[in-house]
Structure formats: structure tokens, C-alpha cells
DOBA-415159 format. One line per 5 residues: number of its first residue (from 1); their letters; for each residue x, y, z of N, C-alpha, C. Coordinates in Angstrom, 3 decimals. Example, Ala and Ser with C-alpha at 12.3 -4.5 7.8 and 13.67 -1.06 7.14 Angstrom:
REM DOBA-415159
1) as) 13.190,-5.690,7.800,12.300,-4.500,7.800,13.200,-3.300,7.800  12.850,-2.250,7.080,13.670,-1.060,7.140,12.900,0.030,7.870
***
This chain:
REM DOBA-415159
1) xxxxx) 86.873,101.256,85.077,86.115,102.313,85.716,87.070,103.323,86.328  87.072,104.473,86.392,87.639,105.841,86.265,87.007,106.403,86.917  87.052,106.797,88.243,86.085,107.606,89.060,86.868,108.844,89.816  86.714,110.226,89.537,86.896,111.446,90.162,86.139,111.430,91.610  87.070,111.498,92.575,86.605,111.887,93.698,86.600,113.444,94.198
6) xxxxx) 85.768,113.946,94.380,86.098,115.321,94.418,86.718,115.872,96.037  87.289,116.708,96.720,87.272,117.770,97.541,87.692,116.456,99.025  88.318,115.307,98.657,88.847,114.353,99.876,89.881,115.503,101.005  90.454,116.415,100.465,90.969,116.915,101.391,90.343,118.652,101.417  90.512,119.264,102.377,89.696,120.556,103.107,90.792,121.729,102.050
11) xxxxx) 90.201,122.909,102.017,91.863,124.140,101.920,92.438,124.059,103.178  92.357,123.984,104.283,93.243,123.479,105.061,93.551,122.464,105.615  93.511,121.587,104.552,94.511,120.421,105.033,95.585,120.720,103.990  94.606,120.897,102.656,95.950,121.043,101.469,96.942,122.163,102.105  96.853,123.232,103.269,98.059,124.254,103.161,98.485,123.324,103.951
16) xxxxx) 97.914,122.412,105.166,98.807,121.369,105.836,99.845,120.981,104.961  99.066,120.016,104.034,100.233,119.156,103.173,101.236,119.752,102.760  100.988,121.215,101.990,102.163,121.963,101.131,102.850,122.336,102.447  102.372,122.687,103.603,103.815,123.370,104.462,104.763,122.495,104.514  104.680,121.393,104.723,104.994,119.899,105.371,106.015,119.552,104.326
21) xxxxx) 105.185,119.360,103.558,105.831,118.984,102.124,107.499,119.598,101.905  107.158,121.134,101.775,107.990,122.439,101.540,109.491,121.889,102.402  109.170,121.382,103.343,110.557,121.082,104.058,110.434,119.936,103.662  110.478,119.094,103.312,110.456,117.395,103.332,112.068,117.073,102.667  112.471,115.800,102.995,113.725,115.223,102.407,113.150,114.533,101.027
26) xxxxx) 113.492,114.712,99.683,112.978,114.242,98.779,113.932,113.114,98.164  113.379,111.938,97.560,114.418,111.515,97.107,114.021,110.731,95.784  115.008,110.247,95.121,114.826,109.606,93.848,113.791,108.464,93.438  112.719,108.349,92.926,111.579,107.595,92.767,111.965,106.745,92.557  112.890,106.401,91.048,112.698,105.150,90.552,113.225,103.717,92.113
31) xxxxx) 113.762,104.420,93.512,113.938,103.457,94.314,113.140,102.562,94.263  111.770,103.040,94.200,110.555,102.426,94.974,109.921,101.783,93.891  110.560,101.617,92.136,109.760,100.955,91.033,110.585,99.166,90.881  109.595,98.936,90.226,109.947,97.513,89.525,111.359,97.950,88.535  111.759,97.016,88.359,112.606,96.720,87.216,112.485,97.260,86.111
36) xxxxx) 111.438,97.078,85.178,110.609,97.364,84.267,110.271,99.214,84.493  109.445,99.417,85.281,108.723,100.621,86.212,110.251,101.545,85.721  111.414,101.167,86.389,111.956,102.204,86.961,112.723,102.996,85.804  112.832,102.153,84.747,113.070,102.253,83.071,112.550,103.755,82.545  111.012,104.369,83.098,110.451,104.648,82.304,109.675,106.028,84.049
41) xxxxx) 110.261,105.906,84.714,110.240,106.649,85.958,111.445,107.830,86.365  110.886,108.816,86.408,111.781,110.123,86.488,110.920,111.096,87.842  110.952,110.902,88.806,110.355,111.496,89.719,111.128,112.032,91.120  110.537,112.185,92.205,111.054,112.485,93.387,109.791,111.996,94.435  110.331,111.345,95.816,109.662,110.450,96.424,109.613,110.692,97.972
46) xxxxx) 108.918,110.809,98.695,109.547,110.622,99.998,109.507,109.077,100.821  110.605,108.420,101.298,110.561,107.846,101.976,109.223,106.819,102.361  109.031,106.186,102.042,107.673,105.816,103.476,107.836,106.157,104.582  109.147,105.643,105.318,109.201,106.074,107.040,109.871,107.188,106.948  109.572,108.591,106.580,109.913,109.668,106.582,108.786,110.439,107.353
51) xxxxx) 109.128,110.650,108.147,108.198,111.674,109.517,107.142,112.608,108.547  107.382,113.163,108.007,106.664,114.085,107.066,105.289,112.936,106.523  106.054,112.028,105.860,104.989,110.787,105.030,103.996,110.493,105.773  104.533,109.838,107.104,103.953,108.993,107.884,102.745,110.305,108.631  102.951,111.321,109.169,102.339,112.603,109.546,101.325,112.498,108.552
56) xxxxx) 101.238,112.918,107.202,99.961,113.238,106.265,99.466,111.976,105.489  100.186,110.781,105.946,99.648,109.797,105.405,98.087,108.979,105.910  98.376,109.914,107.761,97.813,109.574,108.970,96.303,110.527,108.066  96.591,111.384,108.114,95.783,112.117,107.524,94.843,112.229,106.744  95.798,111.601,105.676,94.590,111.183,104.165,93.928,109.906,104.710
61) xxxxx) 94.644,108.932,105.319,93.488,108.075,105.638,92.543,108.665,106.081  92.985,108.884,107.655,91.666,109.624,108.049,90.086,110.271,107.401  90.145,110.748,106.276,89.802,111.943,105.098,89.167,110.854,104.370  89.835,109.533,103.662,89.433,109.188,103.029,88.157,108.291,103.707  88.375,108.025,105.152,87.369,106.849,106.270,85.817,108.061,105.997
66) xxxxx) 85.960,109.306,105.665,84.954,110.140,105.568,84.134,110.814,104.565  84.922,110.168,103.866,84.522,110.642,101.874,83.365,109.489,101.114  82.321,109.904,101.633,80.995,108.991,100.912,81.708,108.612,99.286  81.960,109.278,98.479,82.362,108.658,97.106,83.540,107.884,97.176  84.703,107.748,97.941,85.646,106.801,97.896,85.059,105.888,98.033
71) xxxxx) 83.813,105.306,99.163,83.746,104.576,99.923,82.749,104.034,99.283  81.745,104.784,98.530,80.943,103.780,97.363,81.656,103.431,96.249  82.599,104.174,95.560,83.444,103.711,94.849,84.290,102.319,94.603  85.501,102.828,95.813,86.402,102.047,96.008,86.157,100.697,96.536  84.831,100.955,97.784,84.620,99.413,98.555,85.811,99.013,99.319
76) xxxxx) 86.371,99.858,99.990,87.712,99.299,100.474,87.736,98.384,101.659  88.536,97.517,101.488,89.237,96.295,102.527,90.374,96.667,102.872  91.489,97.076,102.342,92.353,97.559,102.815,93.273,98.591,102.030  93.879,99.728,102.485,94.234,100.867,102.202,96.116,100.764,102.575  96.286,100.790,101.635,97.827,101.134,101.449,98.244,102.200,102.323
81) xxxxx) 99.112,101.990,102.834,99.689,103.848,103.497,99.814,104.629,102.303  99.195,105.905,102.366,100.050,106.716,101.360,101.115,106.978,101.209  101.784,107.581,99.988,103.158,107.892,99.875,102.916,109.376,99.017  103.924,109.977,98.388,104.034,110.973,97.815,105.025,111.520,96.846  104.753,112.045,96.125,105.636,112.030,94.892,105.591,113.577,94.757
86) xxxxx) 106.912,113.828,93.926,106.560,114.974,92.987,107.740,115.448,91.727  106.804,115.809,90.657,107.186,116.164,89.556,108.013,117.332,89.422  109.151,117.790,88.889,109.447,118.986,88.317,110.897,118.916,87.458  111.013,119.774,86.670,112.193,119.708,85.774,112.107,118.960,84.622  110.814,118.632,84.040,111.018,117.663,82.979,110.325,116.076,83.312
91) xxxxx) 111.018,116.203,84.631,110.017,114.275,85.382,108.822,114.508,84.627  109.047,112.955,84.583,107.913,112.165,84.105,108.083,110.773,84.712  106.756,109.774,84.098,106.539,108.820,84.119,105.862,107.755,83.060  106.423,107.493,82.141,106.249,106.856,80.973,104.800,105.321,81.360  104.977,104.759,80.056,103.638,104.049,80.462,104.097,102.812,81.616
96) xxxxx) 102.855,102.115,82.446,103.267,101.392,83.221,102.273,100.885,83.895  102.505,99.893,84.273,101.357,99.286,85.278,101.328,99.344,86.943  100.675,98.843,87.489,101.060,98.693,89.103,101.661,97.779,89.257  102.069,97.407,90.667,102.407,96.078,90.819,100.753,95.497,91.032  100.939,93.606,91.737,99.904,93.213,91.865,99.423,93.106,93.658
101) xxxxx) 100.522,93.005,93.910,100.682,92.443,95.222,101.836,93.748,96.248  101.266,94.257,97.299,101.645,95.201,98.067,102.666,94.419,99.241  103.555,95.204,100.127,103.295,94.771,101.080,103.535,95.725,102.285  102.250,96.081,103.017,102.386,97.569,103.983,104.172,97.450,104.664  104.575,98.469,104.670,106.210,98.444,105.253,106.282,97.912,106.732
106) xxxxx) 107.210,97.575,107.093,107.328,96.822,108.306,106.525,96.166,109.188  105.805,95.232,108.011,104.493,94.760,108.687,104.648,93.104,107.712  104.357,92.300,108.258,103.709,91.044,107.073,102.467,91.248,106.358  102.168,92.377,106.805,100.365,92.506,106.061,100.712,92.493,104.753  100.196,91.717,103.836,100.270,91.774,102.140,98.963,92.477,101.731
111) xxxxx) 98.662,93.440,100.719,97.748,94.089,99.898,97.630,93.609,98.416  96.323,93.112,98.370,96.837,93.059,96.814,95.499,94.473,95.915  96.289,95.197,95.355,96.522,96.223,94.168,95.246,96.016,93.398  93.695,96.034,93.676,92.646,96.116,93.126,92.586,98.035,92.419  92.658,99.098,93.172,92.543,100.180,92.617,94.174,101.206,93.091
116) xxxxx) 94.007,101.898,92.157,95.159,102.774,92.055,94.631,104.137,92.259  94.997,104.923,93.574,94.524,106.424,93.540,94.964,107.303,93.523  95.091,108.387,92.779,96.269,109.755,92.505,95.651,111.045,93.407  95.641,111.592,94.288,95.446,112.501,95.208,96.724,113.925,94.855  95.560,114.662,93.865,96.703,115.936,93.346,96.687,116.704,94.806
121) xxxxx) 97.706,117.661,95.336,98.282,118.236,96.228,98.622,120.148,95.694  98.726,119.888,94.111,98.908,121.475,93.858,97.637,121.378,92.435  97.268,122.843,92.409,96.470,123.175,91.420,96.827,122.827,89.601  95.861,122.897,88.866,96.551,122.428,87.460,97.368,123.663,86.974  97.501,124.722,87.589,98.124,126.035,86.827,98.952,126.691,87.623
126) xxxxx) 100.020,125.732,88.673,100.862,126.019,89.446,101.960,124.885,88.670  101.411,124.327,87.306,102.532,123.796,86.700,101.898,123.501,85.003  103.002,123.306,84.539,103.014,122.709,82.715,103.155,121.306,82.701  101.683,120.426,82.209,102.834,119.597,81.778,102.104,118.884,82.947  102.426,117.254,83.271,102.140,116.952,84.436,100.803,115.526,84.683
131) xxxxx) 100.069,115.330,83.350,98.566,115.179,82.710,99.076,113.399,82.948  97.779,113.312,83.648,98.078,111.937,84.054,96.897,111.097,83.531  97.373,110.044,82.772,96.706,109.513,81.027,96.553,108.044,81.493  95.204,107.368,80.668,95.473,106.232,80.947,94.906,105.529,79.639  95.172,104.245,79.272,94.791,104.032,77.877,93.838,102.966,78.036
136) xxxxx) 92.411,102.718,76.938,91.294,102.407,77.641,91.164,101.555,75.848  89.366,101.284,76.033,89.396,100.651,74.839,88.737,102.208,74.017  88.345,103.071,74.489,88.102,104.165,74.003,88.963,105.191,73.966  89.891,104.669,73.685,91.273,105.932,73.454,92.028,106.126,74.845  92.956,107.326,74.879,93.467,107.555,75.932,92.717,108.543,76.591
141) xxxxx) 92.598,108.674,77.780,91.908,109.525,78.615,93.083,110.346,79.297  92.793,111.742,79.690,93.832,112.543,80.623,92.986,113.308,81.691  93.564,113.025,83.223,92.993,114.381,83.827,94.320,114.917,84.514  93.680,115.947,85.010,94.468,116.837,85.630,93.703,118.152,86.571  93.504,117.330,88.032,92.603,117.444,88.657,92.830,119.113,89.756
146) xxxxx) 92.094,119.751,90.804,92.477,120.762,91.711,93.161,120.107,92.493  93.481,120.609,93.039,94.161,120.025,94.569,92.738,119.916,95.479  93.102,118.863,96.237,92.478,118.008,97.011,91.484,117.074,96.189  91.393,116.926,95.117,90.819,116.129,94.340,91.596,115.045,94.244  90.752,113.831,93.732,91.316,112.310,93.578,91.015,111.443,92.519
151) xxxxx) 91.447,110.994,91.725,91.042,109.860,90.678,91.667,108.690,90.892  90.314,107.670,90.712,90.818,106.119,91.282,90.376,105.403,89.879  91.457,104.513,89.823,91.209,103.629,88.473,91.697,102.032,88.720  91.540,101.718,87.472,92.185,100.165,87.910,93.474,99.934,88.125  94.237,99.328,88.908,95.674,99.493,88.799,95.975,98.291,87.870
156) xxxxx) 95.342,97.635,87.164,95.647,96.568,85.830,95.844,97.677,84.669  95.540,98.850,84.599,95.491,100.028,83.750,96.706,101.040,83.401  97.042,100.355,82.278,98.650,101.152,81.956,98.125,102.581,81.643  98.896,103.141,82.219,99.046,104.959,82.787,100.234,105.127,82.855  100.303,106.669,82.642,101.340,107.690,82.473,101.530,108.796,83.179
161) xxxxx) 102.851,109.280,83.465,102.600,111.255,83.763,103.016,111.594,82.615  102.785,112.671,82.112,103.792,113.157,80.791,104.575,114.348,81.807  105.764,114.991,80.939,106.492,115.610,81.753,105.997,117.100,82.519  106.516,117.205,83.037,106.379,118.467,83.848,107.467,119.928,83.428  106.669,120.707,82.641,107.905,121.666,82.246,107.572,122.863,82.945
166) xxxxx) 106.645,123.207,83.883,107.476,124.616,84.639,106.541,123.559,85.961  107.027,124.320,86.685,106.705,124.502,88.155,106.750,122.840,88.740  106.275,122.987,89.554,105.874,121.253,90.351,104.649,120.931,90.728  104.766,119.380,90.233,103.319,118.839,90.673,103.526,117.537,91.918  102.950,117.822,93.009,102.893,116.844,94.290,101.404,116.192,93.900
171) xxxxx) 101.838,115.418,94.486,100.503,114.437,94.794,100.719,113.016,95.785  99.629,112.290,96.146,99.729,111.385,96.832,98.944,110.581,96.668  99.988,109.479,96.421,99.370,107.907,95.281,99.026,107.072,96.806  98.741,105.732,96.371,98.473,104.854,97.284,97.628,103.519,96.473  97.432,102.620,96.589,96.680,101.343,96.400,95.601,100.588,97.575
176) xxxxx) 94.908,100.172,96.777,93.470,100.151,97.839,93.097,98.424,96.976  93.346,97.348,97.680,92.697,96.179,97.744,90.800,96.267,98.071  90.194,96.129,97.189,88.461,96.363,97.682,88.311,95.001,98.167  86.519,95.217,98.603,86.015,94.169,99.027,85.649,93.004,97.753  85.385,93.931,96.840,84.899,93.355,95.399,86.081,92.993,94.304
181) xxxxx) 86.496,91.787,94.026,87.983,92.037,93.439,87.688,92.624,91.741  86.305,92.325,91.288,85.830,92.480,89.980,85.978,93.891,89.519  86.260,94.637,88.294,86.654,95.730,88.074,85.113,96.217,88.006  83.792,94.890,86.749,82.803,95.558,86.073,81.860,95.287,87.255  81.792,93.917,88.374,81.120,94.344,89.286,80.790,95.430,90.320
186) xxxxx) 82.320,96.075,90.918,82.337,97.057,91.280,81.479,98.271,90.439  81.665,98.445,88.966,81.222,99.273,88.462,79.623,99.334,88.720  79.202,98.087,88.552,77.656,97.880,88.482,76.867,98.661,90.314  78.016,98.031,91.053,77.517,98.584,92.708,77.495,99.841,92.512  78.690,100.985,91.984,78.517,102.043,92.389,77.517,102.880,91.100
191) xxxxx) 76.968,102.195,90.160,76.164,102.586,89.351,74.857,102.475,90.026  74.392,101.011,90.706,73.828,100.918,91.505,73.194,101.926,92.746  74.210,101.676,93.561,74.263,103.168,94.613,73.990,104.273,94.142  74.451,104.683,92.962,73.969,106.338,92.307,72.892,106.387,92.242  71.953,105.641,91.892,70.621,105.339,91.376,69.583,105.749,92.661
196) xxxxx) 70.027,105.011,93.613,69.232,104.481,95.007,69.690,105.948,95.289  70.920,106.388,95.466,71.038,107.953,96.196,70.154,109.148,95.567  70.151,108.976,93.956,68.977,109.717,93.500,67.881,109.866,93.859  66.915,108.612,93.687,65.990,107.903,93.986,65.389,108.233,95.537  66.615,108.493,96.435,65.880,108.707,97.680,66.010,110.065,98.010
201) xxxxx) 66.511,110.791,97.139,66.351,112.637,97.000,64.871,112.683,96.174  64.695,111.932,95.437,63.208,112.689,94.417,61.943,112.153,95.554  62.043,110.628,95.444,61.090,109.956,96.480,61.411,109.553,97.279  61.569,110.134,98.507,62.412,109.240,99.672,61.633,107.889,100.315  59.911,107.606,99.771,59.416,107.043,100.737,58.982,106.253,99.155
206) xxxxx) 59.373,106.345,98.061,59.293,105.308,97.605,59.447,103.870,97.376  58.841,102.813,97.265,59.079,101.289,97.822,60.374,100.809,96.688  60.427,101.182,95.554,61.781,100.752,94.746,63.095,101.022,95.828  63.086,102.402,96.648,64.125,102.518,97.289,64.754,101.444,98.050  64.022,100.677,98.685,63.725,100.035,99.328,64.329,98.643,98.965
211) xxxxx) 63.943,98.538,97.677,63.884,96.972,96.958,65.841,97.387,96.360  65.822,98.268,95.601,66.755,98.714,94.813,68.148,98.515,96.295  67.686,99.116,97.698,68.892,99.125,98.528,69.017,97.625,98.781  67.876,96.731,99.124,68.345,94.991,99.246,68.658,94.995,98.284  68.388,94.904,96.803,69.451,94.464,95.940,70.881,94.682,96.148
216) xxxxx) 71.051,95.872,96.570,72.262,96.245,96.529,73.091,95.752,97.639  73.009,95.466,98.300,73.180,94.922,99.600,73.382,93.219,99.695  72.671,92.867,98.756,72.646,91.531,98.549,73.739,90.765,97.626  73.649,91.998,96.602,74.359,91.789,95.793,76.190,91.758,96.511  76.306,92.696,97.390,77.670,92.570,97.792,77.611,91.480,98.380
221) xxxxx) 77.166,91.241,99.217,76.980,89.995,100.321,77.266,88.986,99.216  77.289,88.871,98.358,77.450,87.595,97.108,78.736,87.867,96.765  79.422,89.044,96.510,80.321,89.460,95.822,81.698,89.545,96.210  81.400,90.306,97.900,82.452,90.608,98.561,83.246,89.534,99.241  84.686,89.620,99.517,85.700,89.188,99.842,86.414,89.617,101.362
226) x) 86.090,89.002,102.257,86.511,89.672,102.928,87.697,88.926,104.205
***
């Protein structure tokens, strides 16, 4: 499941991020990859404990605690700090998986890697190049979203950047452990939820609403992990 989140951050938060950004200390990605990962990784990174990171990382959480579609989506239990990346000169990121298992920085808290979320930071035509792909049983899929937009997928889901040939692309990744560890159950809840959110725009005082929200409700209560 592949879900576009739309508009998680404001136009002014995104000029937040880019001012911030604009000065930031950048440094070599493949630090922060696997073995494997770093093979096939050509990027630029900031830090985790880099003042800048930790500043808009505060942020996107925040943003994301308020975004009705993450939150029917994702089902989150726990939220990775964000981090941030960015493309230019050719970087890329060849195919690859996530890891499985997180662990928040200077903390014992362990995460484990249920969804993977890409939070673009610049527009699709402030660069070439950049198209972030993932391979499915229906071919490969690509988006390449506005800024402040988000796409969350499975992080069991080998994905790509292809390269970046003019300008730069920022964004801000992160991993999100849900309540639901199932990829197709999750799918079924937030198919679910769409339904019931319809449903109570056409008939709000209809009795399915009603039945359709205990299902749904019930159904996590069976499902979730917490």
C-alpha cells in the first residue's frame, strides 16, 4: 500500500525548512546506510544531532500529530525522528530496502520499520531527475511529489532515487513502526475509514455509519499492537 499524503507541511513551514536547510552542515549519506545500502547510495545528509535536524524534525512531528491522512493511514505507534537528505550533482540512490529494526539516537528506544515516509521539501521543477520508484507486483511505480507533500509505503519495498541532473532535491525521510504490523490489514482499515468518512458526508445520520465505525474500531482492537 502506497499512500500520498497531501499538504503535511503549510507554505510557511516549507520557507521554514528551505531557510534552515540553506545554511545547514551537509554531509555524506552513505554514513548512515547498511553495508549493502551504502553500495548503491550517493547522497548528502544531515547529522541527526545537528541543530538544524533536530529544530525541523521537532516540527514535522508536530505536523504530522495533525494530519488526519497520516494518521488513518499510517496508524502510528511510534515515529522515528526525522532526518533529511538531499540530492544534487548526479546523486542517486539505487535499489534498496530499509532496515528492519530502528534505534531512536541516544536513547534505548528500538523502532521497528513497519512504514517508510518521503516528505519532498522542494517542488518537482526546481530539479531533473530525482523520481522516487518502487517495484510492486504491478510494475514499477514513480512519484515525484510538491513540496510539503508525503508518500508512505512499505519499508519491506525495494525503492529507488534515480539521479538528480540539475538543481536539488531535499526531502525528509523517517520510519514509522504502526499499531497494525500487517501491510494488507492496514490497507483494509484505511479502505475501511474512507468508506465511513464518505458515508458520513452523504448520510451523516445513517445507521451503517454507525455499524461500519464499530466494525472499524473493533477490528483494530483485534489487530493492534501496542
Amino acid at each position: 500500500m502506497i499512500v500520498q499524503v497531501p499538504n503535511v507541511l503549510s507554505p510557511d513551514d516549507i520557507r521554514r525548512c528551505r531557510d534552515a536547510l540553506a545554511s545547514a552542515t551537509w554531509q555524506g549519506g552513505r554514513q548512515t546506510a547498511g553495508s549493502l545500502a551504502a553500495r548503491v547510495k550517493d547522497n548528502q545528509q544531515l547529522a541527526h544531532d545537528d541543530p538544524v535536524a533536530r529544530q525541523l524534525s521537532n516540527l514535522i512531528v508536530e505536523r504530522l500529530s495533525a494530519s488526519e491522512r497520516f494518521i488513518a493511514a499510517a496508524l502510528p505507534l511510534k515515529v522515528l525522528p526525522p532526518l533529511f537528505n538531499r540530492y544534487t550533482g548526479d546523486g542517486s540512490y539505487g535499489d534498496h530496502i530499509d532496515n528492519s529494526i530502528f534505534t531512536v539516537p541516544g536513547t534505548p528506544v528500538r523502532i521497528r520499520g513497519d512504514l517508510s515516509a518521503t516528505l519532498f521539501l522542494t517542488d518537482p521543477d526546481e530539479y531533473d531527475g530525482g523520481e522516487l520508484s518502487f517495484q510492486s507486483d504491478l510494475g514499477r511505480q514513480t512519484v515525484k511529489l510538491p513540496a510539503g507533500y508525503m508518500i508512505l509505503y512499505p519499508a519491506s519495498t525495494v525503492h529507488r532515487v534515480s539521479p538528480v541532473t540539475r538543481g536539488a532535491r531535499m526531502s525528509s525521510f523517517f520510519w514509522i513502526q504502526s499499531l497494525v504490523r500487517e501491510h494488507d490489514r492496514r490497507a483494509m482499515l484505511l479502505e475501511l475509514d474512507d468508506t465511513i468518512r464518505e458515508l458520513a458526508i452523504e448520510t451523516p445520520e445513517a445507521p451503517a455509519v454507525l455499524k461500519l465505525t464499530g466494525l472499524y474500531h473493533n477490528l483494530l482492537r483485534t489487530w493492534s499492537d501496542t
